[in-house]
DOMI-495080 format. One line per 2 residues: number of its first residue (from 1); for each residue y, x, z of N, C-alpha, C, O, CB. Coordinates in Angstrom, 2 decimals. Atoms other than C-alpha are relative to their C-alpha. Glycine has a CB too. Layout:
N
NUM) Y/X/Z/Y/X/Z/Y/X/Z/Y/X/Z/Y/X/Z; ...
//
This chain:
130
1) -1.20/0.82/0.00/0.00/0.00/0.00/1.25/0.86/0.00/2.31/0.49/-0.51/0.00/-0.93/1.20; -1.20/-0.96/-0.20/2.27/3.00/0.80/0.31/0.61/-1.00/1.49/0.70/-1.33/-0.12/0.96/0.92
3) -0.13/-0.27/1.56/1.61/4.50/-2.54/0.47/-0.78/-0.88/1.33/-0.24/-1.57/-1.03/0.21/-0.55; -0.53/1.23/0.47/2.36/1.30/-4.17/1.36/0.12/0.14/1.87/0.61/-0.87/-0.51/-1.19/0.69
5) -0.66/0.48/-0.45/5.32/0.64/-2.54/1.01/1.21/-0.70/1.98/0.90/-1.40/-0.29/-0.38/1.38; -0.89/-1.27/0.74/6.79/4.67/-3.65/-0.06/0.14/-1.32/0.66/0.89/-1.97/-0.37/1.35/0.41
7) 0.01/0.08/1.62/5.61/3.82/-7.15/1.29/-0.68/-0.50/2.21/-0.29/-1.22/-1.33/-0.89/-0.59; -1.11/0.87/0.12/7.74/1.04/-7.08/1.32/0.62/0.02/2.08/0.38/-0.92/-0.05/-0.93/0.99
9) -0.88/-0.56/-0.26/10.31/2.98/-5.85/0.67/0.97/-0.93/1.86/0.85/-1.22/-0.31/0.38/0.94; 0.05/-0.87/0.64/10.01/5.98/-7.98/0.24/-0.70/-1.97/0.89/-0.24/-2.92/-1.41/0.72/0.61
11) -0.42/0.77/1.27/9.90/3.43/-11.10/1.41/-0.75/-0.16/2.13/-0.77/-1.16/-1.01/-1.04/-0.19; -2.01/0.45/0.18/13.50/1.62/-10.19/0.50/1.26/0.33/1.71/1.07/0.51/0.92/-1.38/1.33
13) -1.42/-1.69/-0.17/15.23/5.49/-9.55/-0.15/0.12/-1.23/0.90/0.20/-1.87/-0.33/1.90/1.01; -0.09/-0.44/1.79/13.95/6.10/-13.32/0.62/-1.09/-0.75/1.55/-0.74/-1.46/-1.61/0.24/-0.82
15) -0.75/1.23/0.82/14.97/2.37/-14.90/1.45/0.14/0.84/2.23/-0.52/0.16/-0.88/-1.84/0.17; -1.15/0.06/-0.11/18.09/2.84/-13.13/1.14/1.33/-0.69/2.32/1.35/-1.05/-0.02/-0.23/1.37
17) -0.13/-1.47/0.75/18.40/6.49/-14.50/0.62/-0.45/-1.49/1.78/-0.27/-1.85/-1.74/0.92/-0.19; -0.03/0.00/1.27/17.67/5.21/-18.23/1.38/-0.99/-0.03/2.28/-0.74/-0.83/-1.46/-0.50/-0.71
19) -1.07/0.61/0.42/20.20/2.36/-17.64/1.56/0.63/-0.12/2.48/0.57/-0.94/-0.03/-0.99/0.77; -1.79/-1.08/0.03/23.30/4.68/-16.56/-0.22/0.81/-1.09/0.76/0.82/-1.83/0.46/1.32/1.57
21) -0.06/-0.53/1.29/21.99/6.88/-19.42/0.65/-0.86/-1.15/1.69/-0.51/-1.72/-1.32/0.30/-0.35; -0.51/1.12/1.06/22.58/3.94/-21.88/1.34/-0.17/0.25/2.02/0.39/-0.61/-0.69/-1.45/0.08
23) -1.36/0.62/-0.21/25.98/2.54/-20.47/0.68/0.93/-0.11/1.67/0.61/-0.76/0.32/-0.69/1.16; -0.87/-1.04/-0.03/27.56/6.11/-20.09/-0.64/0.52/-1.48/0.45/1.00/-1.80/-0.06/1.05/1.47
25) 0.14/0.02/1.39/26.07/6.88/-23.95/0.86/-0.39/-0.65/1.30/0.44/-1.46/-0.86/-0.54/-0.40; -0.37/0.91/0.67/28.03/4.03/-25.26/1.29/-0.11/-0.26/1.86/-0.81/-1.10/-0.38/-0.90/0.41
27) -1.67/0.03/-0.15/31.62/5.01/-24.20/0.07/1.34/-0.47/1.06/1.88/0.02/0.79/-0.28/1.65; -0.60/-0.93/0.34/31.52/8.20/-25.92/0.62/0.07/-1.35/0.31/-0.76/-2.20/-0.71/0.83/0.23
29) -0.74/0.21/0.85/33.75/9.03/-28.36/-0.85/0.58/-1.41/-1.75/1.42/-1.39/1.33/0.57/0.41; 0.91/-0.10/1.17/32.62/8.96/-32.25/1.23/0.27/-0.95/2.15/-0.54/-0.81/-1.05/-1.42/-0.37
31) -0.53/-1.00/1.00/34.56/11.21/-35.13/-0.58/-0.38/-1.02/-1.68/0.05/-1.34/-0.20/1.42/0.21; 0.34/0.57/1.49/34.38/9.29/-38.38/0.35/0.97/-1.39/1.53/0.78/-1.70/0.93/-1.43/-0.16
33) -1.01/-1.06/1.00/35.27/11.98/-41.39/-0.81/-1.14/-1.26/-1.91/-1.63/-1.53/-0.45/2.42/-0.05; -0.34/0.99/1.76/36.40/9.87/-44.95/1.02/0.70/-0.76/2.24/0.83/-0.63/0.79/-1.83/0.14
35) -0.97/-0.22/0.99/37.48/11.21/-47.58/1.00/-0.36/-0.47/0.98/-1.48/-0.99/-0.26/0.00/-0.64; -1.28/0.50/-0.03/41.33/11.31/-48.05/0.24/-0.57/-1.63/1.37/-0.85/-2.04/1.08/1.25/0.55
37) -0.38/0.95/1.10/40.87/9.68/-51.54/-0.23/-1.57/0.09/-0.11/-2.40/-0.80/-0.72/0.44/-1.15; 0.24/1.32/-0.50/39.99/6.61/-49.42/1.67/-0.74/0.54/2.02/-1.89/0.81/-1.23/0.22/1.37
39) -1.43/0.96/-1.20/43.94/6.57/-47.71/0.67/0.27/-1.39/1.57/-0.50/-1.74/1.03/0.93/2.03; -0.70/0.29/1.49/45.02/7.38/-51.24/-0.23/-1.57/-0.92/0.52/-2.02/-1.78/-0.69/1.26/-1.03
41) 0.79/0.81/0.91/43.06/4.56/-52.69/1.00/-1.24/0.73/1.87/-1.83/0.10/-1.98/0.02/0.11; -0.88/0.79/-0.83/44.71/2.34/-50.09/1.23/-0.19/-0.11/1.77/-1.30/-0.18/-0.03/0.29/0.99
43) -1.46/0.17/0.44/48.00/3.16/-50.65/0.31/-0.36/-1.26/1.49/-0.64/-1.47/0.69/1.08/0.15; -0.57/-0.01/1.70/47.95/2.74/-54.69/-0.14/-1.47/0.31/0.79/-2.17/-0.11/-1.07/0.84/-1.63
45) 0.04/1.48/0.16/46.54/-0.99/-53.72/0.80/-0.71/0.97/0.87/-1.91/0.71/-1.36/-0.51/0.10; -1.34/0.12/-0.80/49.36/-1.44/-50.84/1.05/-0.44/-1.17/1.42/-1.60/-1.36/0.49/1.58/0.82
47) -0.85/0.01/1.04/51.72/-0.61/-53.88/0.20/-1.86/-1.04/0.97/-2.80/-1.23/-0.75/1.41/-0.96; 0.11/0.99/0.86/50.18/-2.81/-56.19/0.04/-1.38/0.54/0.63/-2.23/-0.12/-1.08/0.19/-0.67
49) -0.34/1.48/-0.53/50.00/-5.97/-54.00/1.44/0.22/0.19/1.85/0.06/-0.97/-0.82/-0.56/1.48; -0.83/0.50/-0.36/53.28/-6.00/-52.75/0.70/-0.04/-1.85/1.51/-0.95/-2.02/0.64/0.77/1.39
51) -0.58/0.09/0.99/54.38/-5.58/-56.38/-0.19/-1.48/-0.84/0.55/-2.12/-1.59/-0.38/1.15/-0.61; 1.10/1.87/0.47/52.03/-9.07/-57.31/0.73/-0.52/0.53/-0.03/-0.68/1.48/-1.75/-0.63/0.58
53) -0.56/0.82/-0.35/54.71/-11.15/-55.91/0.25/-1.14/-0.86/0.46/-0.82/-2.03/0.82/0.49/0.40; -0.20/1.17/0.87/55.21/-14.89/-57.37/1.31/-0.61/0.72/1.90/-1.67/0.50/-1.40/-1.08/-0.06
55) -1.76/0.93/-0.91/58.56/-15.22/-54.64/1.01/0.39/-0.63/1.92/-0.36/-0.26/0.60/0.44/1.82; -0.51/-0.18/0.79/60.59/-13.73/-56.99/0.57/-1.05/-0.95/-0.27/-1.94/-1.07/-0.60/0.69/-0.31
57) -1.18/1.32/0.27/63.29/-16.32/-58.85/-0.97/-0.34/-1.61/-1.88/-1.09/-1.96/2.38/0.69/-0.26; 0.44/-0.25/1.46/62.68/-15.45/-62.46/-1.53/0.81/-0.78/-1.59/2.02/-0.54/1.17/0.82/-0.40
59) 0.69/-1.19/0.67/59.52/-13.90/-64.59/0.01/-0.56/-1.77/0.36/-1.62/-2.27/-1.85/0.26/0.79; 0.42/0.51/1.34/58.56/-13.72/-68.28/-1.04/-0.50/-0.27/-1.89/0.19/0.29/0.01/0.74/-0.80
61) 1.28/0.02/0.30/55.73/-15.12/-69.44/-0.47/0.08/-1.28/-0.07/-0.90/-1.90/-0.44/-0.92/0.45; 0.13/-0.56/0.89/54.25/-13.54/-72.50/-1.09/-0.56/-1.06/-0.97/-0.78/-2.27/-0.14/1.10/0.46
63) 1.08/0.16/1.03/50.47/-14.51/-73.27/-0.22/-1.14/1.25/0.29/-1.27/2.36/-1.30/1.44/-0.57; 0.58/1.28/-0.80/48.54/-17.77/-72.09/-1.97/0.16/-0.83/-1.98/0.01/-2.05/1.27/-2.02/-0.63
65) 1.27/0.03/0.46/44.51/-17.49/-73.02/-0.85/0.58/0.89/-0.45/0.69/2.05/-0.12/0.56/-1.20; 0.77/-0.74/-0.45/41.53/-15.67/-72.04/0.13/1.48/0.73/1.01/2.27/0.40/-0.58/-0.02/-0.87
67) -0.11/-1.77/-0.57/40.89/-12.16/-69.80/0.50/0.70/-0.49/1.52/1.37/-0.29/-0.94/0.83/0.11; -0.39/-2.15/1.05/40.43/-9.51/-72.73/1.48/-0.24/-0.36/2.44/0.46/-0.04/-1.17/0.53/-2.31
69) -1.33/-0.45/0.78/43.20/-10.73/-74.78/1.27/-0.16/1.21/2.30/0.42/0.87/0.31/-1.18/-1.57; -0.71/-0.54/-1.13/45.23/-10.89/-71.40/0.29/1.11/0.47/1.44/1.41/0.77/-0.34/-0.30/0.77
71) -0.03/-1.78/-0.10/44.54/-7.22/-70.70/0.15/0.43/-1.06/0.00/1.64/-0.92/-1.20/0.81/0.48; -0.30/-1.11/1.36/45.22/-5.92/-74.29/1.21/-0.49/0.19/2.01/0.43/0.00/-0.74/-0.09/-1.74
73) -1.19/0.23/0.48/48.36/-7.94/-74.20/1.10/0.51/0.97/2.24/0.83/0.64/0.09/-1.39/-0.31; -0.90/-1.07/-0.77/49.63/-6.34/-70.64/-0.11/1.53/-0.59/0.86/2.23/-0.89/-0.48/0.05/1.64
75) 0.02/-1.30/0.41/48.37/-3.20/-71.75/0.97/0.55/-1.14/1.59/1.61/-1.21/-1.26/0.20/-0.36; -1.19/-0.33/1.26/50.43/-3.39/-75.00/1.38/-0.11/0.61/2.31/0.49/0.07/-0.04/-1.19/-1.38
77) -1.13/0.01/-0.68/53.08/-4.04/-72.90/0.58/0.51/0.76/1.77/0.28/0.98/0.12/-0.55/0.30; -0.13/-1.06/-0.79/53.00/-1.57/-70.70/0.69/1.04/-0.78/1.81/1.49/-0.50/-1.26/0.42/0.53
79) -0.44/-0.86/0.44/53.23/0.75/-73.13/1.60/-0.23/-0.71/2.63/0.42/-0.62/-1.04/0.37/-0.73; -1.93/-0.19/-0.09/56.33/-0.75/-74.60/1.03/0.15/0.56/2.04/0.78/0.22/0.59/-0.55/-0.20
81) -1.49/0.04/-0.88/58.54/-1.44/-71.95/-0.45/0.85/1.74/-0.80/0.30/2.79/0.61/-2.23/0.27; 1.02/-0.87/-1.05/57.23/1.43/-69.41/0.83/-0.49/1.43/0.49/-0.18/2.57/-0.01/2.11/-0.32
83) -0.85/-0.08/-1.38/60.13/0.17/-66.98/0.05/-1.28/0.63/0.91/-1.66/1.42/1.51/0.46/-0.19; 0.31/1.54/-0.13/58.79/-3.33/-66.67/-1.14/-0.29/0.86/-2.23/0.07/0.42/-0.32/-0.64/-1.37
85) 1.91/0.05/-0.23/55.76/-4.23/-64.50/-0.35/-1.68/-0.35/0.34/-2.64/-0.69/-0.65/0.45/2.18; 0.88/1.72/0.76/53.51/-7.47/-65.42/-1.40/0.00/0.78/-1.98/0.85/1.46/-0.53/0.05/-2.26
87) 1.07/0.59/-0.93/50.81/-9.08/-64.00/-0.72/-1.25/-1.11/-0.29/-1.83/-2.11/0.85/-0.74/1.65; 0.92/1.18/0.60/47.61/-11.56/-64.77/-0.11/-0.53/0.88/-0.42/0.02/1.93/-1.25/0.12/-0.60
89) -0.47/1.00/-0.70/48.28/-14.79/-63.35/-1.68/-0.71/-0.51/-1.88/-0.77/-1.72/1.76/-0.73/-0.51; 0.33/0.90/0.86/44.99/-16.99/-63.61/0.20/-1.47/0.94/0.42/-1.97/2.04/-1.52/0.37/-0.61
91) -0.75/2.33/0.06/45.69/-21.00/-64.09/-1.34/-0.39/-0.73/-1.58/0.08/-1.84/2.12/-0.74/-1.64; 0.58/0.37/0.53/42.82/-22.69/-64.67/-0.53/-0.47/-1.36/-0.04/-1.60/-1.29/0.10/-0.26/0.48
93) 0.82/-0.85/-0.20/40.97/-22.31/-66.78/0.18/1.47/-1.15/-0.72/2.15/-1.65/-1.30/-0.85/-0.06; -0.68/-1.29/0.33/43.14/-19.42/-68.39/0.81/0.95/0.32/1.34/0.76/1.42/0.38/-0.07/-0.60
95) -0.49/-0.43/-0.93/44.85/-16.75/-67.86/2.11/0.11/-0.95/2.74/-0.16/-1.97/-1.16/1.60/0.53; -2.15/-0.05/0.06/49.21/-16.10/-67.69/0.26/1.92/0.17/0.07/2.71/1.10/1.15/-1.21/2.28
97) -1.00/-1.04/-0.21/50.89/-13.02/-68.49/1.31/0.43/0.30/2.20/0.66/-0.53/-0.01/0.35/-0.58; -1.80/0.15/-1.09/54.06/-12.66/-66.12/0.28/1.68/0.11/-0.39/2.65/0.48/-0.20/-0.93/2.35
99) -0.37/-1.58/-0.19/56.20/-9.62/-66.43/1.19/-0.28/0.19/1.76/-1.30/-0.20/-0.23/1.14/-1.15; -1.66/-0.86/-0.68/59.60/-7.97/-64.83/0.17/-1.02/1.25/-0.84/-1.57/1.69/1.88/-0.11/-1.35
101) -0.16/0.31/-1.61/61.25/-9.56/-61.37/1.03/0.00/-0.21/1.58/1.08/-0.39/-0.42/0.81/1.22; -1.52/-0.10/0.38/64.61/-10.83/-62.06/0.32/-1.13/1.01/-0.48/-2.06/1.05/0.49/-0.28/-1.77
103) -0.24/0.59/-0.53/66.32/-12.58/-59.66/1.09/-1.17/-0.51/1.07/-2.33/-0.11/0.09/0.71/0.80; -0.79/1.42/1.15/68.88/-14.79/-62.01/-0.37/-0.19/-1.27/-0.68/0.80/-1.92/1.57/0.12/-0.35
105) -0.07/0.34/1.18/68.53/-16.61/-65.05/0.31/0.71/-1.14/-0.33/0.56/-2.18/0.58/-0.74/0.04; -0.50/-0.49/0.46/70.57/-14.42/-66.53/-0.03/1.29/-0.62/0.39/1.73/-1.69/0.48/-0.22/0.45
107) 1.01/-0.99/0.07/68.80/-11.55/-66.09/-1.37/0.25/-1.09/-1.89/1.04/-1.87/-0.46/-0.16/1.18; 1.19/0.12/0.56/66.16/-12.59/-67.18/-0.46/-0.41/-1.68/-1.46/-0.26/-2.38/-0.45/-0.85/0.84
109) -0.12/0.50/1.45/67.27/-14.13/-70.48/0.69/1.55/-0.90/0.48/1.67/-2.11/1.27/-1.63/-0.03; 0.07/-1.11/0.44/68.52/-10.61/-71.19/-0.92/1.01/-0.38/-0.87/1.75/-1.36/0.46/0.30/0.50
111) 1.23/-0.41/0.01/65.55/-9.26/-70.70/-1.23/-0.74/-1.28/-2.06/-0.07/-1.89/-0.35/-0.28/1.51; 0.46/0.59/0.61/64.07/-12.01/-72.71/-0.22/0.56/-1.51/-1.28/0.91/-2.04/0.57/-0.98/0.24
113) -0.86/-0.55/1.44/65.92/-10.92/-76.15/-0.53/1.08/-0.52/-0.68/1.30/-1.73/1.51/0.43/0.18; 0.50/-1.24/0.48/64.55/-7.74/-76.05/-1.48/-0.05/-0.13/-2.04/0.69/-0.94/0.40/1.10/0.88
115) 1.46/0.38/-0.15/60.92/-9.04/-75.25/-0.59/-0.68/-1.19/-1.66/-0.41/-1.72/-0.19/-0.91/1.20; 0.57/0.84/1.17/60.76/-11.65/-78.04/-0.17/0.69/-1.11/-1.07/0.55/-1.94/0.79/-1.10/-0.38
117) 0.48/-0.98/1.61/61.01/-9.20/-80.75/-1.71/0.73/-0.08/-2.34/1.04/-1.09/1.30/1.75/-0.09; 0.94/-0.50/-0.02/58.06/-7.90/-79.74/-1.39/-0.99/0.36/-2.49/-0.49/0.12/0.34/1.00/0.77
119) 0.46/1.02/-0.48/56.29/-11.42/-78.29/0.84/-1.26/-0.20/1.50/-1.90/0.61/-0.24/0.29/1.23; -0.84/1.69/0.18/57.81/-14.52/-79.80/-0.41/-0.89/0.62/0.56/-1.63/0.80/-0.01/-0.73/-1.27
121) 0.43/0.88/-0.96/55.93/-16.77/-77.67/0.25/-0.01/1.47/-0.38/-0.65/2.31/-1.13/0.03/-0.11; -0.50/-0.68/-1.31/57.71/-15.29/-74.69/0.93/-0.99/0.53/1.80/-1.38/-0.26/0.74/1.48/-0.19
123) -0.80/0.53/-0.79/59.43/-17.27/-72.22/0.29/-0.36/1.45/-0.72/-0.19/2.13/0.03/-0.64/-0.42; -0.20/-0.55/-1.33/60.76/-17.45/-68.87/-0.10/-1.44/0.61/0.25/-2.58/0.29/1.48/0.94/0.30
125) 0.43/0.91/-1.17/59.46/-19.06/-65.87/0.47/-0.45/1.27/0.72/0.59/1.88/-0.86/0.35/0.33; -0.24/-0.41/-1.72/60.41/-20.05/-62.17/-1.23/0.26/0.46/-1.66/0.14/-0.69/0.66/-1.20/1.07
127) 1.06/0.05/-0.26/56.91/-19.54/-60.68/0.15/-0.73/1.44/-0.93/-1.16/1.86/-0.62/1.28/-0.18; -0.26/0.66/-1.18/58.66/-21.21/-57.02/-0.35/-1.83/-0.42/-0.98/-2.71/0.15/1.75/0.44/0.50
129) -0.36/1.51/0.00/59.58/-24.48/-58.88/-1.00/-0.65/-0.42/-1.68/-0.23/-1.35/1.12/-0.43/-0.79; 0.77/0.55/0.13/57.54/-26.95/-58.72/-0.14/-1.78/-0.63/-1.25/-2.31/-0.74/-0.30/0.39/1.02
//
């Protein structure tokens, strides 16, 4: 019975052992290493969202159809007007090509003039009004 009784004993000093092992394990500190093309990667898509804005007064809108010809038609557009940015808007069940960020009418119809020569189907939007 006396043996018993120090087994017992000798078995809760060790399960109490393994448990403080575990709980004091758990709070130590852990050193993650990521490659800094991960906080780069982050920041280019930081950029790019806040640039995706639709609160903006005025935009153009250029093309109305499908994906590809959506992406060939920013892409062509990129390259023309390098000081312009644009965006793919989709609207069920197609997509919108919205480019520049003009805050008046006025602006924007300037902007326009120079756009249509190159996109006659071009015309300007509120994207607020509803």
């Amino acid at each position: 019975m006396k043996t018993l009784k120090n087994n017992i004993q000798i078995l809760l000093i060790i399960t109490t052992l393994f448990i403080w092992q575990n709980i004091f394990a758990k709070t130590r500190n852990i050193s993650v290493q990521q490659d800094p093309k991960i906080d780069q990667l982050l920041a280019e898509k930081r950029k790019n969202n806040s640039s995706i804005t639709i609160n903006d007064k005025y935009k153009i809108q250029i093309f109305f159809g499908s994906i590809e010809e959506s992406k060939k038609t920013l892409t062509s557009f990129k390259k023309d007007f390098k000081n312009m940015d644009g965006t793919i808007i989709f609207s069920n069940p197609s997509y919108k090509v919205w480019v520049g960020s003009f805050k008046s009418k006025i602006e924007a119809e300037k902007a326009l003039l120079s756009i249509k020569k190159k996109y006659p189907s071009a015309n300007i939007i509120n994207p607020n009004k509803k």
